[in-house]
C-alpha positions as CSV (number, residue, x, y, z in Angstrom):
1,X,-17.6,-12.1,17.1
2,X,-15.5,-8.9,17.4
3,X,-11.8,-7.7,17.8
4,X,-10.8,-10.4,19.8
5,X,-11.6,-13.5,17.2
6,X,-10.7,-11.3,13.9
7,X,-7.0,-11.2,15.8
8,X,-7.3,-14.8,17.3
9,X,-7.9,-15.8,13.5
10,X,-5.0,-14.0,11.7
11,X,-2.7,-15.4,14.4
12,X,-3.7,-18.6,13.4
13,X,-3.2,-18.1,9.9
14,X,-0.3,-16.6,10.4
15,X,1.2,-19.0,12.6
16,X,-0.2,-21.7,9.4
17,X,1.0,-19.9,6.6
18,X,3.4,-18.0,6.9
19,X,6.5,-19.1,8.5
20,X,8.8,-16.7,10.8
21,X,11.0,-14.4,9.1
22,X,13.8,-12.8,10.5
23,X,13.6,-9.7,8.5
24,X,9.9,-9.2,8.3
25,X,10.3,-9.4,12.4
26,X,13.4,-7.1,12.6
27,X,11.6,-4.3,10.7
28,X,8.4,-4.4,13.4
29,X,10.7,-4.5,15.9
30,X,12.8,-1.2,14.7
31,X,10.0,0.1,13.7
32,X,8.5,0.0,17.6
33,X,12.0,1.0,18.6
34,X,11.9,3.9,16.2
35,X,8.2,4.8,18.0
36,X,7.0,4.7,14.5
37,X,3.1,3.9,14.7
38,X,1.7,0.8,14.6
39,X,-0.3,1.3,11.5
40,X,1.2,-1.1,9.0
41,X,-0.5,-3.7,7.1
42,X,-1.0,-7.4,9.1
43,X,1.3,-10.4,7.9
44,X,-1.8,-12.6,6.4
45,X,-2.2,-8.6,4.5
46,X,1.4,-8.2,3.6
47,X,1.4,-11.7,1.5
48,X,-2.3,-10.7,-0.1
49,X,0.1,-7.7,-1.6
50,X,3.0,-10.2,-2.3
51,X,0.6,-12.6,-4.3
52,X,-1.6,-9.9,-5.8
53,X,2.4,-8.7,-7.2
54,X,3.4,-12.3,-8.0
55,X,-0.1,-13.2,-9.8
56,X,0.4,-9.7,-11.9
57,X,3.6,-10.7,-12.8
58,X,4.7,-7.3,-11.7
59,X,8.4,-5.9,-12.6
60,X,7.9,-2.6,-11.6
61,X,5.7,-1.0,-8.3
62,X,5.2,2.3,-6.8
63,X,4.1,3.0,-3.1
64,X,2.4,6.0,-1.7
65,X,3.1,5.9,2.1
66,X,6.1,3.7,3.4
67,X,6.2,4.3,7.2
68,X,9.0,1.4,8.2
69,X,9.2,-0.4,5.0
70,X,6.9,-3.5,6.3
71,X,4.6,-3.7,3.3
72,X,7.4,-2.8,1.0
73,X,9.4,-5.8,1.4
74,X,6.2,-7.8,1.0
75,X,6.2,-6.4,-2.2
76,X,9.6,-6.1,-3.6
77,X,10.3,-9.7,-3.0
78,X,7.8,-10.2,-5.6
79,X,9.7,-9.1,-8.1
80,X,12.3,-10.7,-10.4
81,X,16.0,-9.3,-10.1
82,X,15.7,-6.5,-12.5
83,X,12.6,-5.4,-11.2
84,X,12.3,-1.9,-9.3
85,X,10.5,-0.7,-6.4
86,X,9.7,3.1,-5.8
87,X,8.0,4.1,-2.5
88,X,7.1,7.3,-1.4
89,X,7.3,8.9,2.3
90,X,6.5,12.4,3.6
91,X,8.1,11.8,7.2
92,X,12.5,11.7,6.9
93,X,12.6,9.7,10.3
94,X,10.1,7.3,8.8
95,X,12.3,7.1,5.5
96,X,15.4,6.5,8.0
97,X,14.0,3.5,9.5
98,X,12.4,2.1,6.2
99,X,16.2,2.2,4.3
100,X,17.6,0.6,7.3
101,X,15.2,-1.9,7.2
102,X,14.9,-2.7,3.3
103,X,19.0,-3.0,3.7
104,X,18.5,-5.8,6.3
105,X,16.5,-7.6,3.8
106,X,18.9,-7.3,1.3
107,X,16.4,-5.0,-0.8
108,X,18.3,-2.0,-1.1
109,X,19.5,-2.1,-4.8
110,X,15.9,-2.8,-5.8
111,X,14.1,-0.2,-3.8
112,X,14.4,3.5,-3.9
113,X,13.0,5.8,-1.4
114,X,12.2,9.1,-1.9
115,X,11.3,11.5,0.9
116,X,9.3,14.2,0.2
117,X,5.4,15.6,0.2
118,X,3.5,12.5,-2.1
119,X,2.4,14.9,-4.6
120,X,5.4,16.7,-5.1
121,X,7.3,13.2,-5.7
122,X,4.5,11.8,-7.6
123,X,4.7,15.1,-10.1
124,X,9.1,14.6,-10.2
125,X,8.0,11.1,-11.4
126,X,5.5,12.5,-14.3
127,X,8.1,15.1,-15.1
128,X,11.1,12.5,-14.9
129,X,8.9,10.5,-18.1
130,X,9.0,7.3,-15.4
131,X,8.0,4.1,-17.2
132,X,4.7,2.7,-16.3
133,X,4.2,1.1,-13.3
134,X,2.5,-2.9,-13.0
135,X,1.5,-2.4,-9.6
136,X,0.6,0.9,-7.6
137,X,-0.2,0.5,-3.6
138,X,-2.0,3.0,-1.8
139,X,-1.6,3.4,2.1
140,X,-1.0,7.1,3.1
141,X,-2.9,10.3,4.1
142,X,-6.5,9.1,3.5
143,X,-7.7,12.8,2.6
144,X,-5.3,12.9,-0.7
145,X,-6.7,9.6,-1.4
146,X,-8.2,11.0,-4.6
147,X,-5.4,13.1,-5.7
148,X,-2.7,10.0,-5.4
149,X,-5.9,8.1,-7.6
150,X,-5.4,11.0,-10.4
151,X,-1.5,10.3,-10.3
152,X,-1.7,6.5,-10.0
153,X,-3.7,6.5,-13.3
154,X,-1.3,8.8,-15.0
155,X,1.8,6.7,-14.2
156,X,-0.2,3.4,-15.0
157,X,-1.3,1.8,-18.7
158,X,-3.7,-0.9,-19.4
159,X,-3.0,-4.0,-17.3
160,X,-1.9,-2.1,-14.1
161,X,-2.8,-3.0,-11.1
162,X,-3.9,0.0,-8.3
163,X,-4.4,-1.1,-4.5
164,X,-5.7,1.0,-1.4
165,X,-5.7,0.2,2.1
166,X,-7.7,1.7,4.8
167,X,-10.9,2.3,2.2
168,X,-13.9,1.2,4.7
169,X,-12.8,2.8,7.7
170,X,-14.5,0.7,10.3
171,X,-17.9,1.2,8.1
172,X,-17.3,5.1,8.3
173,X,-17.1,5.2,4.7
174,X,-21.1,4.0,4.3
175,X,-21.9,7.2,6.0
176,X,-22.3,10.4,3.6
177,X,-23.0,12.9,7.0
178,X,-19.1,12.3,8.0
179,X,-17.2,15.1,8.7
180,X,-14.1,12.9,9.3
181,X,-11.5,14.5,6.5
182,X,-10.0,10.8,6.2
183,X,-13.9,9.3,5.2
184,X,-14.2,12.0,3.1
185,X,-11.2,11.6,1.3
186,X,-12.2,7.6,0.7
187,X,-15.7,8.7,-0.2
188,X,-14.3,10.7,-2.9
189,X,-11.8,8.4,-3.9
190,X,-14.6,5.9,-4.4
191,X,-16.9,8.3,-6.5
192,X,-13.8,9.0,-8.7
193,X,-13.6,4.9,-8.9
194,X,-17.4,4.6,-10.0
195,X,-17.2,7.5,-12.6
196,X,-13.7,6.0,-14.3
197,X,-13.9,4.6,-17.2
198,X,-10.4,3.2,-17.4
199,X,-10.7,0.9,-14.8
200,X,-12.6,-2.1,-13.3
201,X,-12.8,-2.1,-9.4
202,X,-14.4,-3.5,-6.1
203,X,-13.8,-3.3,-2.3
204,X,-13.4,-5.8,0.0
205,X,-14.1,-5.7,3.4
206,X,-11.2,-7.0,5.8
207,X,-11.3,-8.0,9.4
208,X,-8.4,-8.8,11.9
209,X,-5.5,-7.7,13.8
210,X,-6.1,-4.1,12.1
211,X,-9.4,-4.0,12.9
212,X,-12.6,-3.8,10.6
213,X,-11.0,-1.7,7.0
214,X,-10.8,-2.7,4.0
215,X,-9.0,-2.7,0.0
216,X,-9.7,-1.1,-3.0
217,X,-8.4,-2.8,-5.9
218,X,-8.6,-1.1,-10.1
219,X,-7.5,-3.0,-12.9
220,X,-6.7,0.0,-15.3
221,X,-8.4,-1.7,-18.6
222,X,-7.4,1.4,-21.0
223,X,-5.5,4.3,-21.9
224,X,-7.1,7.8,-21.1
């Protein structure tokens, strides 16, 4: 069992479940085009975000990392037509591609993307008094992993929902010797986890296309 099967397995599942989709394809193929990298989440992955957003009953979702916009049109189609969509990216070329994208889908009234450093956007929002949001997703620079934790709870309220991606780090993350800035970010972003009070949260494991990783998922269960 290895790399080979995890793949063979989403493709079947993929191929099962979820049926093609023009716009989901377009954006991977742009996105290649673009020579952005390869590093968004797998289809069988996108719709876990979709129905984590759905379940939630979400109206309003912030992401911290866009790259090509794959993983935010998972989400913002889960959201009901006055719902909103704010998704953060440090790379302009990256942003480019992703608002090309989300226009193919037909997202672009529902989806803002700002381009800037993460923090610094994540502070305009705090400073801008944004509304809470239902749903936060993680998948950026794994180092600042614990500050966009510290920024996630402020913009959330009790009943938010906070996912990472990339948390296990092919095991990495089991291993308090790593020098690896990325583990050590996740390790941290963990501890912070485990010593929060206003949230309930687990990791799961994932195998597949992307490899052996996994997700974090908080339920925020109080105010600070």
């Amino acid at each position: 069992m290895g790399e080979e099967r995890w793949a063979e397995v989403d493709r079947y599942v993929t191929e099962l479940l979820l049926p093609d989709d023009a716009a989901l394809d377009a954006t991977l193929a742009a996105s290649a085009a673009a020579r952005l990298p390869a590093i968004q989440v797998s289809p069988p992955q996108g719709r876990l975000l979709e129905l984590l957003a759905r379940i939630r009953g979400t109206r309003r979702i912030l992401e911290i990392g866009t790259l090509g916009g794959y993983s935010t049109i998972w989400l913002a189609r889960a959201l009901p037509p006055d719902g909103r969509l704010v998704t953060l990216e440090g790379n302009p070329h990256h942003a480019e591609v992703a608002r090309a994208n989300l226009a193919r889908a037909g997202l672009e009234r529902i989806v803002e993307v700002r381009v800037g450093p993460a923090a610094e956007s994540l502070a305009r929002l705090a400073a801008e008094g944004a509304e809470p949001f239902d749903l936060i997703f993680i998948d950026a620079d794994k180092p600042a992993y614990p500050e966009y934790l510290e920024w996630a709870l402020r913009l959330s309220r009790p009943g938010s929902v906070i996912v990472a991606d990339n948390v296990v780090r092919n095991g990495a993350v089991a291993d308090p010797r790593s020098a690896d800035p990325s583990v050590r970010g996740v390790r941290r972003f963990h501890e912070m986890l485990a010593g929060e009070p206003r949230v309930s949260a687990t990791v799961i494991q994932t195998v597949g296309s992307k490899g052996y990783d996994g997700f974090a998922l908080a339920f925020v269960t109080r105010d600070p």
